[in-house]
C-alpha positions in Angstrom: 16.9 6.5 12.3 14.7 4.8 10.2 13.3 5.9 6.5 11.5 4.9 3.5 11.8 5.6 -0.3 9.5 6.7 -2.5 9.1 7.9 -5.7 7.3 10.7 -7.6 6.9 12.8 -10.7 5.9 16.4 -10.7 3.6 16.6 -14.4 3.4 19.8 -16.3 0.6 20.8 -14.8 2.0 21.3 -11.2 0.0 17.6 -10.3 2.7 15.4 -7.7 2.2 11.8 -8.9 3.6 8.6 -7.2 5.0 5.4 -9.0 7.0 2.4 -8.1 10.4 2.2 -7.1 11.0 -0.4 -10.4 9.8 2.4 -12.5 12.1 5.2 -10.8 14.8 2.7 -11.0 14.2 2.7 -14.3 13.7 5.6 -15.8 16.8 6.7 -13.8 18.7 4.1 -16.2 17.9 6.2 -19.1 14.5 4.7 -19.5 11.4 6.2 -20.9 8.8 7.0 -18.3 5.1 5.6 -18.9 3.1 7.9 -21.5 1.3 8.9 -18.3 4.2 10.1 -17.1 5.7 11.9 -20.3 5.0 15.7 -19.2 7.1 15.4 -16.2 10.1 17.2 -16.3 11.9 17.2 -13.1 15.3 16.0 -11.4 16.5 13.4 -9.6 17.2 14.3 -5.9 17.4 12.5 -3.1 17.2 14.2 1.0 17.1 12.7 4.5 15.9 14.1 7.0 17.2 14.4 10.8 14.4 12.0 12.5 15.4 14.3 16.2 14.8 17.4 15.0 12.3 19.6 17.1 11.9 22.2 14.8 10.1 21.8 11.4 12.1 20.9 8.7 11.4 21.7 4.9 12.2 19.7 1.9 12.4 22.1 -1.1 13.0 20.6 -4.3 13.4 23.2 -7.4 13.8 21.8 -11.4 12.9 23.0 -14.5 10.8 26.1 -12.9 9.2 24.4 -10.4 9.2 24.6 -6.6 8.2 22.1 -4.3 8.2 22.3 -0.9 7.5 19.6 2.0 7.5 19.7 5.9 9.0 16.7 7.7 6.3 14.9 7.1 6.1 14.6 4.0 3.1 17.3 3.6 2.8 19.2 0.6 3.5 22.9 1.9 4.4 24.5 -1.6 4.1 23.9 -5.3 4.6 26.4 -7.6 7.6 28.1 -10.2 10.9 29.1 -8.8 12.8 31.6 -8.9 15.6 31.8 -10.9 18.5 31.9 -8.3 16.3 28.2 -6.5 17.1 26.0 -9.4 19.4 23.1 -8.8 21.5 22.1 -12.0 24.0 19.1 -12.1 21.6 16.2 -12.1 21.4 14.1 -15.1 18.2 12.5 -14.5 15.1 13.9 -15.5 11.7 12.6 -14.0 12.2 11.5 -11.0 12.5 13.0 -7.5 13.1 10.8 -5.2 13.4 11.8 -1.3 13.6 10.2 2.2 11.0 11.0 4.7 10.8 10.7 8.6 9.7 7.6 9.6 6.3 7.4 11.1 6.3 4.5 13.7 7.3 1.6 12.4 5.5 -1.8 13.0 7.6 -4.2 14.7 10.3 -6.4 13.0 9.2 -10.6 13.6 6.2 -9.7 15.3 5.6 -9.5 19.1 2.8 -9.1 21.1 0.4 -5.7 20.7 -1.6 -6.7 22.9 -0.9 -6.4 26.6 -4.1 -8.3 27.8 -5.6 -11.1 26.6 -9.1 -10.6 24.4 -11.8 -10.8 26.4 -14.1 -12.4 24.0 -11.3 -15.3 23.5 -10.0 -16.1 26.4 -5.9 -16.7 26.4 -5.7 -15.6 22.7 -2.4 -13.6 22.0 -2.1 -11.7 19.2 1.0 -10.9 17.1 2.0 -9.8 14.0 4.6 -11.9 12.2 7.1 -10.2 8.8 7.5 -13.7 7.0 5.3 -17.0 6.8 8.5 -19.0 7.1 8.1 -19.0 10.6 4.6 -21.1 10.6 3.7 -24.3 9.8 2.0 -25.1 6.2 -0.4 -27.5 7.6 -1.7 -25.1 10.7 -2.2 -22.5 8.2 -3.5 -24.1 5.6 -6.0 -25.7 7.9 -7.8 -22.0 8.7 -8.3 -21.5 4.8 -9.5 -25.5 4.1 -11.2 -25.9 1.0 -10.5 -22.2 -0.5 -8.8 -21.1 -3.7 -5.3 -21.7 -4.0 -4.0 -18.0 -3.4 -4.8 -18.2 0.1 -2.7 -20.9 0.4 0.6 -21.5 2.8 2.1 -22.8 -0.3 1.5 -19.8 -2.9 1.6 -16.8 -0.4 5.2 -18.3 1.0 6.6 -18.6 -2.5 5.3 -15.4 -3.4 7.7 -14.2 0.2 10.6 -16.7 -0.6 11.7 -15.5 -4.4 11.2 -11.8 -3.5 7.8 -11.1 -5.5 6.6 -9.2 -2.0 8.2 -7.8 0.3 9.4 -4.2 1.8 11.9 -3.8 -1.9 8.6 -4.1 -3.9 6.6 -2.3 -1.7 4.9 -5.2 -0.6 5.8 -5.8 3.2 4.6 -9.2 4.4 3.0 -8.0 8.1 0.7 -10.9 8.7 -1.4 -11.2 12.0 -1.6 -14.9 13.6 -3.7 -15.9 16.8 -2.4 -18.6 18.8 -4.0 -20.2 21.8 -2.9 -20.8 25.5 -1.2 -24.0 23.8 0.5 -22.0 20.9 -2.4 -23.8 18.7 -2.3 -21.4 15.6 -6.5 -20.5 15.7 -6.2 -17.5 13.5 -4.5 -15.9 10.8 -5.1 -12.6 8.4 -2.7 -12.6 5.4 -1.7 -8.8 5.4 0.8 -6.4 3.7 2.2 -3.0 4.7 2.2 -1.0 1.4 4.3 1.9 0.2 2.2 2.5 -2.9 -1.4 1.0 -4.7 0.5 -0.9 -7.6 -0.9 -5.2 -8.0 -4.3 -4.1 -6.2 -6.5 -3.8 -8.9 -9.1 -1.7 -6.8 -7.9 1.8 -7.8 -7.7 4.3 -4.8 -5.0 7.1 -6.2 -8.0 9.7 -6.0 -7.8 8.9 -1.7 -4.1 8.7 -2.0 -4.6 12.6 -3.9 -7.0 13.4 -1.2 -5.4 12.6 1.9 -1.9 14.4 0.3 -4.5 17.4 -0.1 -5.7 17.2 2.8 -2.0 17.2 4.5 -2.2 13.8 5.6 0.3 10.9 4.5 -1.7 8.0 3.1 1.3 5.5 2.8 2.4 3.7 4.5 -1.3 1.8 4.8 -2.2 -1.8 5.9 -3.7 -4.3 3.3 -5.6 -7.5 4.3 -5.4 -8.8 0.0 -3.9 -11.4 -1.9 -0.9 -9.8 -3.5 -1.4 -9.2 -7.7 -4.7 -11.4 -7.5 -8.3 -9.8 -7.6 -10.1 -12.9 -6.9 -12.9 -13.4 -4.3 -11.9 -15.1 -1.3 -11.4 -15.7 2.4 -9.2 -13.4 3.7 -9.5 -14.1 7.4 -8.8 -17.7 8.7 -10.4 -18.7 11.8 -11.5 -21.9 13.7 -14.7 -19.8 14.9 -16.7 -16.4 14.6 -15.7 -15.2 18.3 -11.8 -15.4 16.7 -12.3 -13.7 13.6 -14.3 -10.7 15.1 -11.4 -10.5 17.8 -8.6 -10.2 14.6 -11.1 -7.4 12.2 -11.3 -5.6 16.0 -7.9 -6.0 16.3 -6.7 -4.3 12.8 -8.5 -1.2 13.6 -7.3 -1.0 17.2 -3.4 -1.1 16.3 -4.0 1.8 13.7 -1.8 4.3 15.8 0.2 1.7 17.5 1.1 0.7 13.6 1.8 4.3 12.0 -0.4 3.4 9.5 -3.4 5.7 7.8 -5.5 2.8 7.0 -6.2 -0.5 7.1 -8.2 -2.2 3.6 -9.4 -5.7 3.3 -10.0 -6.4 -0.7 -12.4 -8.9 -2.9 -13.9 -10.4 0.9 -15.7 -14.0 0.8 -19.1 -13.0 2.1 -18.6 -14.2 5.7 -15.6 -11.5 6.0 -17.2 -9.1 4.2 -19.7 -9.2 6.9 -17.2 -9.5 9.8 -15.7 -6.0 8.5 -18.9 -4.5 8.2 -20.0 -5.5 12.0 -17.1 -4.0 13.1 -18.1 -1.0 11.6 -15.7 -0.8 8.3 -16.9 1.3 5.6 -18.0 -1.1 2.4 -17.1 -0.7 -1.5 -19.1 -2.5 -4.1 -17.7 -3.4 -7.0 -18.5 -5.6 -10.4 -16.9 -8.8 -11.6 -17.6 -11.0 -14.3 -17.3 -14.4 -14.0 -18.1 -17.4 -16.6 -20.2 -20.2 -14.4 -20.9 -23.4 -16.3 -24.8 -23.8 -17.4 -24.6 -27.7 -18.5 -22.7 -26.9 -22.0 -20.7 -29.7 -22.9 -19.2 -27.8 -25.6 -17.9 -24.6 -27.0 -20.4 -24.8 -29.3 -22.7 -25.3 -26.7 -22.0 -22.0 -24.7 -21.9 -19.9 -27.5 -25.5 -21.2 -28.9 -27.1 -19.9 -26.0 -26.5 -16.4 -27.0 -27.7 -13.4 -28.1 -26.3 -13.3 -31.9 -24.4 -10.5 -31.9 -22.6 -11.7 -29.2 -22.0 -15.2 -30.7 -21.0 -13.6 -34.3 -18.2 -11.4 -32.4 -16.8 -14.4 -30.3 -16.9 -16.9 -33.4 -15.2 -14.1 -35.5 -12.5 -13.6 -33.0 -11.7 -17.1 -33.0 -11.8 -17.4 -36.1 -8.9 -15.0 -36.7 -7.0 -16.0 -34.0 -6.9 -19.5 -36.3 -6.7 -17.8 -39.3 -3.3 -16.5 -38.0 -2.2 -20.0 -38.0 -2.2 -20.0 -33.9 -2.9 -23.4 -32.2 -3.0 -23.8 -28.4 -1.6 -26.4 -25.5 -2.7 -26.9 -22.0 -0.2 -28.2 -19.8 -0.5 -28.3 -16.2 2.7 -26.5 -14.9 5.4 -29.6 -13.0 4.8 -30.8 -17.1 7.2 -27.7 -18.3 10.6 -27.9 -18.4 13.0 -25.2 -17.2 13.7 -23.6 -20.2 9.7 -24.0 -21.1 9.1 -21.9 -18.1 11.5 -19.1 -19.3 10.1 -18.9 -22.6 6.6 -18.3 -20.6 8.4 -16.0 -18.1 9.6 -13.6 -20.7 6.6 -13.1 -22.5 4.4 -12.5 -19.3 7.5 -10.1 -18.7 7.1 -8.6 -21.8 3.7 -7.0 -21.1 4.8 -5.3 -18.3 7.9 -4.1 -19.9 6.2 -2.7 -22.7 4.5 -0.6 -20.1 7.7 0.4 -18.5 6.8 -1.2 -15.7 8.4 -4.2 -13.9 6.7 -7.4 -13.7 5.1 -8.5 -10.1 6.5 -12.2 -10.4 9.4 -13.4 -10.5 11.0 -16.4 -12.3 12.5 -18.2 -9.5 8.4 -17.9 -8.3 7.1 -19.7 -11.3 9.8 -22.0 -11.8 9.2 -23.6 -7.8 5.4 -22.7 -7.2 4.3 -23.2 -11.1 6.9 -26.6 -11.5 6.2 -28.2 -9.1 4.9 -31.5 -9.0 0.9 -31.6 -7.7 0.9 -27.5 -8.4 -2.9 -26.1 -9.0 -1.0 -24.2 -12.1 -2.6 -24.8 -15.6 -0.3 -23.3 -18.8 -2.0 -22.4 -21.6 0.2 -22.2 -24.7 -0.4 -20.3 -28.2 1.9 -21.1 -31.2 2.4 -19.8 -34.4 4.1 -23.1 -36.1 6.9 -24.1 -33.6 6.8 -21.0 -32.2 5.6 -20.0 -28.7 3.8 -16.6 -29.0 1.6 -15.8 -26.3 0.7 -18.4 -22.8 -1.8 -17.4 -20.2 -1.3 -19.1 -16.4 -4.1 -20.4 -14.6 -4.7 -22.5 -11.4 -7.0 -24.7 -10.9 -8.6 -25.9 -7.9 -12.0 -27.8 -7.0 -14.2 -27.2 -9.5 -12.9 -23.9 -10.5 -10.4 -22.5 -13.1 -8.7 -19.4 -12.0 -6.7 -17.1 -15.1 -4.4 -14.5 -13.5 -1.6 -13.9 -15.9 -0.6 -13.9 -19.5 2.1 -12.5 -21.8 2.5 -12.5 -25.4 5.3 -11.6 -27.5 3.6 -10.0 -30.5 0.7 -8.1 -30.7 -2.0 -10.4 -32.3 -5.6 -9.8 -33.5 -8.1 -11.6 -30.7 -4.8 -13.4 -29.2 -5.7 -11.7 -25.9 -9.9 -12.8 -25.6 -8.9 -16.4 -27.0 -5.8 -17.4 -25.0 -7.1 -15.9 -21.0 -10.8 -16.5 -21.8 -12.2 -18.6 -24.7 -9.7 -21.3 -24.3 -10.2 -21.4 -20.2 -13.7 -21.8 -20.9 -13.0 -24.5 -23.1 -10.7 -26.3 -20.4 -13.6 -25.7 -18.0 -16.3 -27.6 -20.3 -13.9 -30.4 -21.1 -12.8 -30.9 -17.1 -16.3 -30.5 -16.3 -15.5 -27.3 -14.3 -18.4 -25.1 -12.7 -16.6 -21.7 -12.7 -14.0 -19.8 -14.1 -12.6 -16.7 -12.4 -10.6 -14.7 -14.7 
């Protein structure tokens, strides 16, 4: 029998909310839970459920006057007080329940094919549906994203895979689909990730998560065709033609059932697979981002001169206390770091998670090999107080774009934040002679 883990906190006001296993783990250590979090008062518990049963079975949980009941699976049925003689006592833990639910079906471990018959718009493709990159070649997939941001990138996504920032522990489960011809040629791929929760997304969809649990329906497990931790507009379908990329969108929703999955999402889309989705009939979301594009400014003084005045007056006055603080910034491209330089940078990006309660989505071993080595697109941008590193922001950078994902700092510092992920990438922009910077 299969199952999966996940983790939830009942709030004071009878609402069921769902967090990540690093937080559970956590707060079952004796940690505080998010402030979010702090009116939840129930225990830790833990149930699995017999996967042949033919009858229902009910999961009934019961803490601190509550009552929660769930079928096998994993629909809300009941919540509401107890009564006195249903409360459990003897767990130490408060804040977390945690349970084990009946697997729905599970997607196949190392792929296989899920299709019996060959498309009939390509003929002799075959389709499968692969748990790890390691079992491709860099060049053949980096050839169906040529010329695209780094992040799509055999070389980032596989790191991301090898030093355990995704995968089914983080609630990240690599579940790529690939296309291969009658030769085994690799002619398309779709970067894609079974997820247990809607943590690293940054396109917030808790209110369907609440509506399909009203609603009786599970919403996780759900498919997601995204670059993990990255909102950056992108490709997110490689293909050597149109006819193989509307066979792999057709193909997500098809294996819906056959994948025990309630949905299938494809985030921050380059136009062309926006489009693809949309043909086949996928329901759109539009969404703003800002982004700096260069106008000819040669100059930081340039850039700002061009605008309205309140608007320079509040960017010159945050730099201006930024320096006033005695701060002074670096920009080192990441193989120029040594090991212990990378550590230093890793625990302050950790720190911003941590003081969250949350755990960080990157790991060290991940920075330390993707970030160090030599020819990476990774940009570092440093911030010191004297000899003292306080604050670095990471960025890659690739064509003529700047891309700024991550920072960390290790005090709290007035205008740190605007000046070390945006004022100084636009700088590096201007003096690279950059077009665009995505942060």
């Amino acid at each position: 029998m299969t199952s999966h883990v996940r983790h939830f906190v009942l709030t004071g006001d009878g609402r069921i909310r769902e967090f990540s296993a690093e937080l559970a783990a956590r707060v079952a250590g004796g940690a505080s839970p998010m402030p979010e979090f702090a009116d939840a008062c129930v225990r830790y518990l833990q149930l699995t459920l017999d996967d042949e049963a033919e009858t229902e079975t009910e999961i009934r949980i019961q803490s601190a006057g509550a009552s929660i009941r769930f079928d096998a699976e994993g629909r809300l049925l009941e919540a509401g007080p107890a009564k006195p003689e249903e409360q459990i006592s003897g767990f130490e833990h408060d804040a977390v329940v945690q349970w084990v639910l009946r697997d729905r079906p599970q997607p196949r471990d190392g792929g296989g094919d899920l299709l019996k018959d060959a498309s009939t718009s390509v003929a002799g493709l075959r389709l499968s549906f692969i748990d790890s990159l390691s079992s491709l070649a860099a060049d053949d997939w980096d050839t169906l994203f040529e010329g695209y941001s780094p992040f799509v990138r055999y070389a980032y996504l596989a790191a991301l895979e090898r030093y355990g920032c995704v995968g089914s522990e983080t609630g990240w489960r690599p579940f790529h689909l690939i296309a291969t011809d009658d030769t085994g040629q690799l002619v398309g791929a779709v970067p894609l990730y079974l997820k247990a929760h809607s943590y690293g997304e940054f396109v917030f969809d808790f209110g369907w998560a609440d509506a399909s649990r009203r609603l009786g329906e599970p919403y996780y497990p759900k498919l997601l065709n995204a670059i993990p931790f990255t909102p950056s507009v992108g490709p997110r379908i490689g293909a050597v033609s149109a006819a193989v990329r509307t066979v792999l969108v057709d193909t997500l929703k098809q294996q819906l059932n056959e994948l025990g999955v309630s949905s299938v999402h494809g985030l921050f889309a380059a136009d062309t697979d926006a489009s693809a989705f949309a043909d086949s009939g996928w329901l759109q979301r539009t969404d703003l981002q800002f982004q700096w594009f260069n106008q000819g400014d040669t100059d930081f003084a340039g850039f700002v001169s061009r605008l309205a005045g309140d608007k320079r007056k509040k960017i010159l006055r945050e730099r201006r206390r930024v320096a006033e603080a005695g701060i002074h910034f670096e920009c080192r491209p990441g193989d120029a770091l040594s090991e212990s330089e990378w550590m230093s940078v890793y625990a302050l990006y950790a720190n911003t998670y941590e003081e969250r309660g949350q755990a960080p989505y990157l790991t060290p071993e991940f920075l330390l090999d993707y970030g160090g080595t030599a020819g990476t697109p990774m940009r570092v941008i440093l911030a010191y107080e004297g000899p003292r590193l306080v604050a670095a922001a990471l960025t890659l950078q690739a064509g003529d774009t700047l891309y700024g994902r991550h920072w960390g700092a290790a005090d709290h510092y007035h205008s740190l934040h605007f000046e070390c992920c945006y004022y100084q990438g636009i700088e590096l922009c201007l003096r690279q002679g950059l077009q665009r910077y995505d942060a």
